[in-house]
Every structure is written in structure tokens, then in C-alpha cells.
CHARMM-style PDB file with segment names, atoms N, HN, CA, C and O in Angstrom:
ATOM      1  N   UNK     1      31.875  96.613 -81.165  1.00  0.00      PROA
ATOM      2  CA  UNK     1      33.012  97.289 -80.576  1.00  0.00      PROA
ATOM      3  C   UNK     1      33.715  96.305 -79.634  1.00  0.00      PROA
ATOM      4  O   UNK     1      32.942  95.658 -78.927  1.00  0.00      PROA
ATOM      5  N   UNK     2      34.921  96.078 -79.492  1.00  0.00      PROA
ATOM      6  HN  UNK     2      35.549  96.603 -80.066  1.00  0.00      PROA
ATOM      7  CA  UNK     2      35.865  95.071 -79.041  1.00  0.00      PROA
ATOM      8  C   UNK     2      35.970  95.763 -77.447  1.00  0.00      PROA
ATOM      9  O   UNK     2      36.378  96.890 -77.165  1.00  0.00      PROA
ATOM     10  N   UNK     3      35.430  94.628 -76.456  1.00  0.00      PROA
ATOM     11  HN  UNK     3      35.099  93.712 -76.685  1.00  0.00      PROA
ATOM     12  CA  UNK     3      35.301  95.217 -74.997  1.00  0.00      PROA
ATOM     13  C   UNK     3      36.588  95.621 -74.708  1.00  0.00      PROA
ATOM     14  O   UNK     3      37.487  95.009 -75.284  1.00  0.00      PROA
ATOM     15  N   UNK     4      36.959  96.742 -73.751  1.00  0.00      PROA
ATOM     16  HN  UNK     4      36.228  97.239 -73.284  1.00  0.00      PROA
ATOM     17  CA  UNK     4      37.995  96.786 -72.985  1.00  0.00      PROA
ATOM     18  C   UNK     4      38.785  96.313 -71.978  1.00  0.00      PROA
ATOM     19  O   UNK     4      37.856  95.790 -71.363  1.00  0.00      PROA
ATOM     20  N   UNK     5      39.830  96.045 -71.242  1.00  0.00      PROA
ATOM     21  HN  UNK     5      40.585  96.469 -71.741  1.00  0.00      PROA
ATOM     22  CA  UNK     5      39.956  95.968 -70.489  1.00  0.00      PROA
ATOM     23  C   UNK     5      40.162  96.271 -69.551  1.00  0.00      PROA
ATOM     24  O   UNK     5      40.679  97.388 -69.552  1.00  0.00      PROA
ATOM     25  N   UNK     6      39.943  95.552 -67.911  1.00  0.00      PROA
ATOM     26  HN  UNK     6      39.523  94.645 -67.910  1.00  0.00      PROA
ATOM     27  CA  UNK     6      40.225  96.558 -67.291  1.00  0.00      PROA
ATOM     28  C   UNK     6      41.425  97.262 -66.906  1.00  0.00      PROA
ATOM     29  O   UNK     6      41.374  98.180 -66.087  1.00  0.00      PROA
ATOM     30  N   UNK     7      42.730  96.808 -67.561  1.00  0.00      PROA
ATOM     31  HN  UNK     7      42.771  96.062 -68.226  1.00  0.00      PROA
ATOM     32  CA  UNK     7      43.416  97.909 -67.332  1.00  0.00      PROA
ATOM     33  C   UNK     7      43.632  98.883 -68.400  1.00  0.00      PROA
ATOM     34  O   UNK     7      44.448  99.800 -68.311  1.00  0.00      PROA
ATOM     35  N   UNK     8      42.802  98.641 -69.522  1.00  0.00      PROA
ATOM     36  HN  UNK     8      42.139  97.896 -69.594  1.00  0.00      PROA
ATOM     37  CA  UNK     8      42.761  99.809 -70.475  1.00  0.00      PROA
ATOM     38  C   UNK     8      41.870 100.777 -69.804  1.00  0.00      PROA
ATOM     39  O   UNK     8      42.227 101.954 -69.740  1.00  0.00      PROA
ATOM     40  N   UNK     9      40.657 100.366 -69.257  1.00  0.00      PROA
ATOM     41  HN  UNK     9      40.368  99.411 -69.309  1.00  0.00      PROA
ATOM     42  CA  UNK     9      39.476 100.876 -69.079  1.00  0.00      PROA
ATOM     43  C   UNK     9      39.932 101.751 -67.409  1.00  0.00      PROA
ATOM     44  O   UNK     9      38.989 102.412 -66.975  1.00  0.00      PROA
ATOM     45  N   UNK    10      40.788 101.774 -66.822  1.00  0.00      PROA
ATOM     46  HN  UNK    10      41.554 101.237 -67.175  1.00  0.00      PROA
ATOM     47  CA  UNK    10      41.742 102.486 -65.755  1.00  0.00      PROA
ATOM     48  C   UNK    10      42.765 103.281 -66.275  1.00  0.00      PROA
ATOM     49  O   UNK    10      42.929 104.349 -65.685  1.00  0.00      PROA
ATOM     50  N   UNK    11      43.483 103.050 -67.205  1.00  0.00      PROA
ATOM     51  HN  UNK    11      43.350 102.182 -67.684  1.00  0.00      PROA
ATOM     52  CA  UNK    11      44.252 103.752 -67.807  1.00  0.00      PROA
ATOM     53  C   UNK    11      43.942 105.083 -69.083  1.00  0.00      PROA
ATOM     54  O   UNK    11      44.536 106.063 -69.532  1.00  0.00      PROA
ATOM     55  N   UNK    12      42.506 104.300 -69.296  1.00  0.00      PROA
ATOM     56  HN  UNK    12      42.023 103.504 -68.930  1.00  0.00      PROA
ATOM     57  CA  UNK    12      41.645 106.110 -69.670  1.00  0.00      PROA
ATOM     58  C   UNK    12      41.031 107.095 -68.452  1.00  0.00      PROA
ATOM     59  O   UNK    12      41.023 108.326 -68.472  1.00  0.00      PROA
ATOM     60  N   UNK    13      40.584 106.330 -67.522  1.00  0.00      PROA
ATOM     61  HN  UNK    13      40.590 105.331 -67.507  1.00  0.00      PROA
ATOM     62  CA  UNK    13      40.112 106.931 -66.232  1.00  0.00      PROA
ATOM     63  C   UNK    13      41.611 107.861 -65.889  1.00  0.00      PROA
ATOM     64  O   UNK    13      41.438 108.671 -64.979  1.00  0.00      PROA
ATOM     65  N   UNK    14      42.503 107.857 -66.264  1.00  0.00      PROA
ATOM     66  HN  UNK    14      42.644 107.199 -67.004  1.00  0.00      PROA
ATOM     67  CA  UNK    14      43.763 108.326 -65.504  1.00  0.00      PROA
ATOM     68  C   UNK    14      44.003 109.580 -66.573  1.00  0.00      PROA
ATOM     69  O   UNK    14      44.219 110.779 -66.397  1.00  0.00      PROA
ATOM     70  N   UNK    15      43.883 108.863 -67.606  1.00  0.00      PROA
ATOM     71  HN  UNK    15      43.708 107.889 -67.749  1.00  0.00      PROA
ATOM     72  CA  UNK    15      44.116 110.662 -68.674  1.00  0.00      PROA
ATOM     73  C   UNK    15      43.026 111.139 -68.762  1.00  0.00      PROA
ATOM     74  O   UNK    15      43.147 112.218 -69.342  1.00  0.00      PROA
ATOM     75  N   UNK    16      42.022 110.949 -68.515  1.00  0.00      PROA
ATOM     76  HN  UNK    16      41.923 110.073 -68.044  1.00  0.00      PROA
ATOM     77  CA  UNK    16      40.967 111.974 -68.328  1.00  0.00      PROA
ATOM     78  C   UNK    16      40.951 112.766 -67.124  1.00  0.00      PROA
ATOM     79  O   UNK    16      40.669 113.960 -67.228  1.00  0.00      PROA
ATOM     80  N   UNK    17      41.269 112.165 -65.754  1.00  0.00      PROA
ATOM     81  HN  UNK    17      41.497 111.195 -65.669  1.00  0.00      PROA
ATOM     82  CA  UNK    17      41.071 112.575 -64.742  1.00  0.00      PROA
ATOM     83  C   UNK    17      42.627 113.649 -64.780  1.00  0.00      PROA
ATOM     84  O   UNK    17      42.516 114.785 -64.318  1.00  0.00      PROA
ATOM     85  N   UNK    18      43.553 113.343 -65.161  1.00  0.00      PROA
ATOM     86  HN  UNK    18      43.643 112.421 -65.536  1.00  0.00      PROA
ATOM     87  CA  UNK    18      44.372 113.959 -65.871  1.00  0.00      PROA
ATOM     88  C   UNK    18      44.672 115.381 -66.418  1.00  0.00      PROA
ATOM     89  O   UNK    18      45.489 116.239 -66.083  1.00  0.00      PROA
ATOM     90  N   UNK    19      43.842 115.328 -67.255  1.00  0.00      PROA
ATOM     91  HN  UNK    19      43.178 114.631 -67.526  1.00  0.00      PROA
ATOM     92  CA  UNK    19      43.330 116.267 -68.440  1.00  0.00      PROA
ATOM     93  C   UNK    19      43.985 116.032 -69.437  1.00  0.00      PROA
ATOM     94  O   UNK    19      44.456 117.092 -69.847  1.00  0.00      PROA
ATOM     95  N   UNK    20      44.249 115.257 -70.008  1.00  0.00      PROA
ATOM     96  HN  UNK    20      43.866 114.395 -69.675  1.00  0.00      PROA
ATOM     97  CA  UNK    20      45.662 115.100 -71.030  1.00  0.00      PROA
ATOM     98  C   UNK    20      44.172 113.905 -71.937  1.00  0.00      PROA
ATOM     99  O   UNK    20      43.120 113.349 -71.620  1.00  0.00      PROA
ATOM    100  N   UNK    21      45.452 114.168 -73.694  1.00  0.00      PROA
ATOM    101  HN  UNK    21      46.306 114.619 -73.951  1.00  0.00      PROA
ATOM    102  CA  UNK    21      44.369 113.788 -74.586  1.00  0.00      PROA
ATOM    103  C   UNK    21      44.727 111.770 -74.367  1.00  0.00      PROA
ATOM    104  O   UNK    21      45.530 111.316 -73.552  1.00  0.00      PROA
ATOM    105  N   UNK    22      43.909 110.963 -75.297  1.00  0.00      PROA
ATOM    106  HN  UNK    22      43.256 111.332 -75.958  1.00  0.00      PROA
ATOM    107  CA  UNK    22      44.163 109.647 -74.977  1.00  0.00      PROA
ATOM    108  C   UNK    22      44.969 109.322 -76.185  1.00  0.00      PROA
ATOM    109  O   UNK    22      45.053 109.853 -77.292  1.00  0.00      PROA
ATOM    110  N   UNK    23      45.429 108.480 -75.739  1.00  0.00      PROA
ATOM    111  HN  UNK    23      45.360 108.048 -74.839  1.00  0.00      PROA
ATOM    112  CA  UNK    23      46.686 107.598 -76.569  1.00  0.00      PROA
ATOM    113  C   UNK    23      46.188 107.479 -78.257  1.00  0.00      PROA
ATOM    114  O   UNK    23      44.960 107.533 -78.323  1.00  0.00      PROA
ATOM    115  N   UNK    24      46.675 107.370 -79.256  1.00  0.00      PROA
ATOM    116  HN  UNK    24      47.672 107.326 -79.202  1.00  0.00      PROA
ATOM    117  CA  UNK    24      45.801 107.037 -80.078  1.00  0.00      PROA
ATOM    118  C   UNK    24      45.059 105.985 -80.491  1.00  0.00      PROA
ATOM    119  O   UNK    24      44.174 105.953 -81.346  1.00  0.00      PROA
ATOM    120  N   UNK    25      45.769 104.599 -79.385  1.00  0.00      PROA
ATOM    121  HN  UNK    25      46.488 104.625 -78.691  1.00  0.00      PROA
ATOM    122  CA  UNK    25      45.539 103.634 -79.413  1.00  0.00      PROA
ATOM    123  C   UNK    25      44.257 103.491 -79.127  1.00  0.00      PROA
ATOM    124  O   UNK    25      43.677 102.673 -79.842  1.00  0.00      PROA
ATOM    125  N   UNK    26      43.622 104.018 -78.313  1.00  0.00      PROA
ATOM    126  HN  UNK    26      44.094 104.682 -77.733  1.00  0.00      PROA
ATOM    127  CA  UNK    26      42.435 104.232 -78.220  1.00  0.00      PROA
ATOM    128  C   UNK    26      40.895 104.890 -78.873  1.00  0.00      PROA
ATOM    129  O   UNK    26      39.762 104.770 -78.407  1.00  0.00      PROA
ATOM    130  N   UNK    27      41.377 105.644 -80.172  1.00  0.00      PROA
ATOM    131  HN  UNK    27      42.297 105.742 -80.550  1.00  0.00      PROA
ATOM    132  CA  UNK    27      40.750 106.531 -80.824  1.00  0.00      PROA
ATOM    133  C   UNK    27      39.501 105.302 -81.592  1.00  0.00      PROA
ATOM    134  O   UNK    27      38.275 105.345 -81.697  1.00  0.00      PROA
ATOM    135  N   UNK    28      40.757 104.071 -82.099  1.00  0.00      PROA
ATOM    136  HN  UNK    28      41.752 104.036 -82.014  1.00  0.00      PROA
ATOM    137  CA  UNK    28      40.140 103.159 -82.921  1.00  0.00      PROA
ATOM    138  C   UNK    28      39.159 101.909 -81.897  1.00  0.00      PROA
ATOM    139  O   UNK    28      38.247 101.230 -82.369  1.00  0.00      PROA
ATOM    140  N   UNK    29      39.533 101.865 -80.749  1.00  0.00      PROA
ATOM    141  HN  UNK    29      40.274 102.416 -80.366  1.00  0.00      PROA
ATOM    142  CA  UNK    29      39.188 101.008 -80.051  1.00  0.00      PROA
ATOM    143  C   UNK    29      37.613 101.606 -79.527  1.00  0.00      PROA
ATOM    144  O   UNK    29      36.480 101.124 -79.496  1.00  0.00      PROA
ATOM    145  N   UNK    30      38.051 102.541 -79.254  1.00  0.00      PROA
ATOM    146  HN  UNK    30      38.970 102.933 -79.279  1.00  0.00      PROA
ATOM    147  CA  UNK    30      36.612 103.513 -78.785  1.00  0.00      PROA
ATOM    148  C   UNK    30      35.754 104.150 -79.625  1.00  0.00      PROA
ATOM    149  O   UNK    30      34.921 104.825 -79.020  1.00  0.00      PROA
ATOM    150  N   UNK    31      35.654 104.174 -81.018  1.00  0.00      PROA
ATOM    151  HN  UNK    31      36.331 103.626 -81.509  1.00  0.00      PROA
ATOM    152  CA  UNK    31      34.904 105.122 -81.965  1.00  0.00      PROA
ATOM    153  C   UNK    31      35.395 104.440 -83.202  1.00  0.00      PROA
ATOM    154  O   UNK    31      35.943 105.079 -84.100  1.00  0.00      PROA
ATOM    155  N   UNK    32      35.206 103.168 -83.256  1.00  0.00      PROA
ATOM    156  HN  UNK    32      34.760 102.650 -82.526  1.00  0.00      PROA
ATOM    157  CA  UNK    32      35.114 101.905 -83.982  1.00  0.00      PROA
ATOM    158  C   UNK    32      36.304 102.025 -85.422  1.00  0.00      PROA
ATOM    159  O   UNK    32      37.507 102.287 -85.385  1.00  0.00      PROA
ATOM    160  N   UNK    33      35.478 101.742 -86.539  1.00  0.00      PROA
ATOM    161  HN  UNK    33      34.501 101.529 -86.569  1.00  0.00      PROA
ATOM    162  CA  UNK    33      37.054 102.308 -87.862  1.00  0.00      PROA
ATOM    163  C   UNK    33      36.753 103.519 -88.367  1.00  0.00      PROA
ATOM    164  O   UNK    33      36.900 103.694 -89.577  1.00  0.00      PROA
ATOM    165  N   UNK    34      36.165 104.826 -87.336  1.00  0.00      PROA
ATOM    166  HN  UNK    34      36.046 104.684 -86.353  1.00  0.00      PROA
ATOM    167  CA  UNK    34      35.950 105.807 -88.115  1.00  0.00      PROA
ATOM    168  C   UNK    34      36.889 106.099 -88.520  1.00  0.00      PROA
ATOM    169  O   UNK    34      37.784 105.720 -87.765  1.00  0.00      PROA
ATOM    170  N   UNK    35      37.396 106.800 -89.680  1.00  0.00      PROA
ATOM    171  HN  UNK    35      36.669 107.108 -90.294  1.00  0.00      PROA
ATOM    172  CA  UNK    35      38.967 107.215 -89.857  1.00  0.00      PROA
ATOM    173  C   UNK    35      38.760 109.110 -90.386  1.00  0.00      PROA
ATOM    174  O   UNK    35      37.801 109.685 -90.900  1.00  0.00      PROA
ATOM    175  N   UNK    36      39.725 109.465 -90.089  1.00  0.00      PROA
ATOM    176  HN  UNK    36      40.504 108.997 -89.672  1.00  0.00      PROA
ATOM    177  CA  UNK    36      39.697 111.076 -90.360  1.00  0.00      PROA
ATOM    178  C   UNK    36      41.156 111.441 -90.686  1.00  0.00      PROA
ATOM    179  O   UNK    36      42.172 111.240 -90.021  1.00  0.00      PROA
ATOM    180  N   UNK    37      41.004 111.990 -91.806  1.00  0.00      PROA
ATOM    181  HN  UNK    37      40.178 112.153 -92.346  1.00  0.00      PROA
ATOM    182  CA  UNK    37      42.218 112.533 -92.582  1.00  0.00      PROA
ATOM    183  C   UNK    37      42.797 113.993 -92.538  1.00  0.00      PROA
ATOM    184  O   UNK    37      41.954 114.889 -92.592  1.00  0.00      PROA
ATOM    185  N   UNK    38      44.213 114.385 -92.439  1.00  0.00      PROA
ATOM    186  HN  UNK    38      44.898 113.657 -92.395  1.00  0.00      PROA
ATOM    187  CA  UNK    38      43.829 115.645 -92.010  1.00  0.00      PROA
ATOM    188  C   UNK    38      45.322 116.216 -92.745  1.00  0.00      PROA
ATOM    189  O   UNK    38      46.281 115.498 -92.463  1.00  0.00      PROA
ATOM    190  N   UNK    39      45.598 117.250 -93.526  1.00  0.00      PROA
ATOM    191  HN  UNK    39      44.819 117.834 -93.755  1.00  0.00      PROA
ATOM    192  CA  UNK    39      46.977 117.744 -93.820  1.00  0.00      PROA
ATOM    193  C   UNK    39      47.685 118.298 -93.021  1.00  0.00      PROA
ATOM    194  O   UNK    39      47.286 119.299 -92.426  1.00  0.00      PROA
ATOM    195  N   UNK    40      49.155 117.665 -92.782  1.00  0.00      PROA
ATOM    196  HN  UNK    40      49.479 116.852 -93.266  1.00  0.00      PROA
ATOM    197  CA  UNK    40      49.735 118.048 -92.092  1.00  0.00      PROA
ATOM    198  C   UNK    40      50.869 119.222 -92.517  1.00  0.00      PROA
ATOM    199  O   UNK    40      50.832 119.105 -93.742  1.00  0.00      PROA
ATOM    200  N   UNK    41      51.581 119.989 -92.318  1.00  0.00      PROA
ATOM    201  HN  UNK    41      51.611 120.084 -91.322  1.00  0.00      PROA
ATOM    202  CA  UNK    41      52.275 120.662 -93.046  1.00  0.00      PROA
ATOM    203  C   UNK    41      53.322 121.806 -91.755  1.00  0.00      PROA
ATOM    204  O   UNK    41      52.890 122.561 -90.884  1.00  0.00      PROA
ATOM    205  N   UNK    42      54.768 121.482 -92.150  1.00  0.00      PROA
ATOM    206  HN  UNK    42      55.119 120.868 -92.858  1.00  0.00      PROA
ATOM    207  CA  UNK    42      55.354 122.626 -91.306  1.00  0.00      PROA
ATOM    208  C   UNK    42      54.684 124.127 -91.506  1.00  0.00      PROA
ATOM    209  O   UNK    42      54.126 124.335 -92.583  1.00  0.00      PROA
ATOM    210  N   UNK    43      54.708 124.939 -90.744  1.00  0.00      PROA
ATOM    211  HN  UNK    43      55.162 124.770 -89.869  1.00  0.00      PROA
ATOM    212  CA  UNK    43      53.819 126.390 -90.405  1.00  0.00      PROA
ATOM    213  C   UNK    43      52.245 126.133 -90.569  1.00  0.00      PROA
ATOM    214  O   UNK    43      51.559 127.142 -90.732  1.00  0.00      PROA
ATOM    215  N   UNK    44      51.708 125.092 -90.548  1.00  0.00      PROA
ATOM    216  HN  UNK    44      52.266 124.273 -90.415  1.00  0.00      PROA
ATOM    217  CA  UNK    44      49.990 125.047 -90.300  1.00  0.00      PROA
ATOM    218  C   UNK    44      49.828 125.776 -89.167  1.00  0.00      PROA
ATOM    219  O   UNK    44      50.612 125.967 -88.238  1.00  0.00      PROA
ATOM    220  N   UNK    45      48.673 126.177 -89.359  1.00  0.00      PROA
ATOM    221  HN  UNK    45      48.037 126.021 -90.114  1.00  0.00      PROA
ATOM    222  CA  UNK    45      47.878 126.839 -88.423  1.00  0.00      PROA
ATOM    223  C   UNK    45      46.535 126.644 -88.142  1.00  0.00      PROA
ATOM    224  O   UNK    45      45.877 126.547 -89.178  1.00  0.00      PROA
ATOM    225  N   UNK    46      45.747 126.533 -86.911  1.00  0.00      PROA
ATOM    226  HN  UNK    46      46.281 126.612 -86.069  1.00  0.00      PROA
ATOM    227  CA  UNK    46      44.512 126.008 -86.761  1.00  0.00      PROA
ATOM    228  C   UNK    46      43.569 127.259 -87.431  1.00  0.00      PROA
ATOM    229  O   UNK    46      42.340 127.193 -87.392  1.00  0.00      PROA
ATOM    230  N   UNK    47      44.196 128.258 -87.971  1.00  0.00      PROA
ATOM    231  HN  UNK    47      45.194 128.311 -88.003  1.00  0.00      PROA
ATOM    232  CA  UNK    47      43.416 129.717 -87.832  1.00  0.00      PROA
ATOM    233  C   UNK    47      42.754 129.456 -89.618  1.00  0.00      PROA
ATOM    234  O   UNK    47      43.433 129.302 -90.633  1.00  0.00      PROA
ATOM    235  N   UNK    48      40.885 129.490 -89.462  1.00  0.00      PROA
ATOM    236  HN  UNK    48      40.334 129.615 -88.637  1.00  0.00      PROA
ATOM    237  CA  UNK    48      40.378 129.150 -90.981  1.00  0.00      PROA
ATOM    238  C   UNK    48      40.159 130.648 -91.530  1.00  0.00      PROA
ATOM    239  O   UNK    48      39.952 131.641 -90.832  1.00  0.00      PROA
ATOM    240  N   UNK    49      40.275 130.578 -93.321  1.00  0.00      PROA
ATOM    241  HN  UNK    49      40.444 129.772 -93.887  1.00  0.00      PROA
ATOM    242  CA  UNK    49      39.886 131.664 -93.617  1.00  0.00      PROA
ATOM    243  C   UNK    49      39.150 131.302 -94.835  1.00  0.00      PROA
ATOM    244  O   UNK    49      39.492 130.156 -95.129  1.00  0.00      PROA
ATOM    245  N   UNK    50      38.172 131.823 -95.800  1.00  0.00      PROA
ATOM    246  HN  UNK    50      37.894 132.753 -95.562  1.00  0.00      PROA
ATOM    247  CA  UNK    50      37.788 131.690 -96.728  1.00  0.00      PROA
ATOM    248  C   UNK    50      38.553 132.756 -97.827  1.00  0.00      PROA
ATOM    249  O   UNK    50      39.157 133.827 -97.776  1.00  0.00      PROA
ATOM    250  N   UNK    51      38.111 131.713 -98.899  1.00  0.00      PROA
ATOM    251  HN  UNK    51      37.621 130.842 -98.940  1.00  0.00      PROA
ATOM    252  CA  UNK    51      38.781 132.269-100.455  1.00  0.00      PROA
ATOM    253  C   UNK    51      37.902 132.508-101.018  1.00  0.00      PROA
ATOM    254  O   UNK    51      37.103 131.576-100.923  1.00  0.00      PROA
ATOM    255  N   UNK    52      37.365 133.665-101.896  1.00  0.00      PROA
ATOM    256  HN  UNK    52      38.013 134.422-101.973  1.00  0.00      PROA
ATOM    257  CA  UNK    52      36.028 133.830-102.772  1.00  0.00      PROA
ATOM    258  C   UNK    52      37.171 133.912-103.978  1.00  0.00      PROA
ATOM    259  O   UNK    52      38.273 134.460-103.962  1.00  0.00      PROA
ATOM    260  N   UNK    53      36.412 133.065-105.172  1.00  0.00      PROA
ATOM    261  HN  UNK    53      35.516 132.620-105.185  1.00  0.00      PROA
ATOM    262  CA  UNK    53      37.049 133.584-106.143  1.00  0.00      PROA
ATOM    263  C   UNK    53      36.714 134.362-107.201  1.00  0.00      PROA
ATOM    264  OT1 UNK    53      37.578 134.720-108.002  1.00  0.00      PROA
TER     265      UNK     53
END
């Protein structure tokens, strides 16, 4: 994992202390090349339901 610096490593201290989410720049820097895919779509909704068929 590629060290931080310290003014990266202050500038997460600030959105956390914050409450606000982190940059995305940080997603890859901090939690290495995980990658996560996700559909985006006008009217999505976080709300899950199942389909039986």
C-alpha cells in the first residue's frame, strides 16, 4: 500500500472529524485495487426486493 502523506493523512482526519464521506481519491489509495461495480440508473433506489420466479 503506497504511504500517505502528511497532508493527505490530515486531510482525512478533517472529513472524518467532519462527518462527510472521503474523496474518492482515497478509496484506491486506502483499500488497495479493490474495485466494486455498481448500476447506476435515473430513479434507482437503495430499497432491495426479491423476485421468485
Amino acid at each position: 500500500m503506497p504511504r500517505l502523506t502528511e497532508q493527505e493523512q490530515q486531510e482525512i482526519v478533517r472529513f472524518i472529524e467532519a462527518d462527510r464521506l472521503l474523496p474518492e481519491k482515497y478509496r484506491f489509495l486506502l483499500f488497495e485495487d479493490k474495485w466494486e461495480v455498481e448500476l447506476v440508473w435515473n430513479g434507482k433506489t437503495s430499497e432491495v426486493c426479491n423476485i421468485w420466479l
